[in-house]
C-alpha positions in Angstrom: 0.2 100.3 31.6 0.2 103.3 34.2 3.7 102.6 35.0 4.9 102.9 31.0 2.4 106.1 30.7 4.3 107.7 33.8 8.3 106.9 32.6 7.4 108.9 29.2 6.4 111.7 31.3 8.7 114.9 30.7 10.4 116.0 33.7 9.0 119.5 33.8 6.2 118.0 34.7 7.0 116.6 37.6 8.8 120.4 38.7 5.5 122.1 39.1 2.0 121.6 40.2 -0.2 120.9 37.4 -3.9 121.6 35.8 -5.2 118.2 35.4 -8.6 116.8 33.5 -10.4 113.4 34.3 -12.1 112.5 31.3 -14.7 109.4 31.0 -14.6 107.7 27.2 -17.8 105.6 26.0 -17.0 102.7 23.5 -20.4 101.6 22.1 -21.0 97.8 22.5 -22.7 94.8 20.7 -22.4 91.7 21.3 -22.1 89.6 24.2 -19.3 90.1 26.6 -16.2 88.0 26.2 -16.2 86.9 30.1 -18.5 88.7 32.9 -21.4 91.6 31.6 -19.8 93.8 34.0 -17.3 94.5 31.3 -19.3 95.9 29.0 -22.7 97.1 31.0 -22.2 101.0 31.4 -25.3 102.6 30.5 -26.1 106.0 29.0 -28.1 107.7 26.5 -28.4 105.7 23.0 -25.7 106.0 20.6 -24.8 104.5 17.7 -27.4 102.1 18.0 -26.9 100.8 21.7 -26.7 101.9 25.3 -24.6 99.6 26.0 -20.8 100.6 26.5 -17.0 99.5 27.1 -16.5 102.7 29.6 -12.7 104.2 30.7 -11.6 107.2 32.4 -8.0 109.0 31.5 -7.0 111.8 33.6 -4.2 114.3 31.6 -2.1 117.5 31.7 -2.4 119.6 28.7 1.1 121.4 28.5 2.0 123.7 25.7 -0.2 122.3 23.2 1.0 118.8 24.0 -1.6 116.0 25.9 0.4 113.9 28.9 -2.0 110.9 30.0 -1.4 110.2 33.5 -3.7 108.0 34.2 -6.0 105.2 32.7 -8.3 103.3 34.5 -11.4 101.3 33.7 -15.0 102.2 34.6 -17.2 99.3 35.3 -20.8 98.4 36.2 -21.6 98.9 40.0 -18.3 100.8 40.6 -19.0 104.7 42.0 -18.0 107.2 40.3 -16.1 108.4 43.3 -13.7 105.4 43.5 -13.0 106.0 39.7 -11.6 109.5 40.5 -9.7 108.0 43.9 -8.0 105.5 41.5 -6.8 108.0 39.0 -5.4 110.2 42.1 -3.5 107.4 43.3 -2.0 107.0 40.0 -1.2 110.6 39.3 0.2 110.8 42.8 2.5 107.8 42.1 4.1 109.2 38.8 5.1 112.3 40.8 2.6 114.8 39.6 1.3 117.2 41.9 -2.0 119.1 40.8 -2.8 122.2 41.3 -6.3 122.7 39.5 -9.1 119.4 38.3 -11.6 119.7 35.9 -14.1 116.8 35.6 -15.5 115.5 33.0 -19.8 115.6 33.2 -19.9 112.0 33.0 -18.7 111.7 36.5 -21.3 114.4 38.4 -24.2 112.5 36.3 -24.7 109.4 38.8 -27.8 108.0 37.3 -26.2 107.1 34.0 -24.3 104.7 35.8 -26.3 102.0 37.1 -25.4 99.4 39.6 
């Protein structure tokens, strides 16, 4: 999936360093999961009736009003937050985008939502 975000990329892109954003997106839950609970046990504060969440992190360049995602990678239970980041480097990095500034998303400095 990274490689087909990264060929839509516009070249201009790819000309400059960039300001990037890391962004972690919480899916509320019910149910059972379909294969391991890991897929599905992120924890946080209740919404929607349940802690329990499907959790991803996107990292994007916001250029002229348009959103690029760069990267998508999921977030799952007793991964650190740390190695989500390091993954979404790697694939920035390998589309050809340099970056220049990284804002992080709360979610991501808050390490006892996530438990292991």
């Amino acid at each position: 999936m990274n490689q087909v975000l990264a060929k839509g990329l516009p070249k201009n892109l790819l000309k400059s360093k960039q300001n990037f954003a890391i962004d972690l997106t919480l899916i509320p839950y019910y149910g059972k999961p379909l294969n391991e609970r890991k897929e599905w046990d992120y924890r946080s504060q209740a919404k929607d009736g349940t802690n329990h969440f499907h959790a991803y992190a996107t990292c994007y360049v916001v250029k002229k009003g348009f959103r690029y995602t760069i990267g998508l990678t999921p977030v799952v239970k007793g991964k650190k937050m740390k190695d989500v980041i390091q993954r979404l480097i790697k694939q920035w990095k390998q589309a050809g985008v340099s970056c220049k500034l990284l804002l992080v998303d709360r979610g991501f400095t808050a390490s006892k939502r996530f438990r292991t």
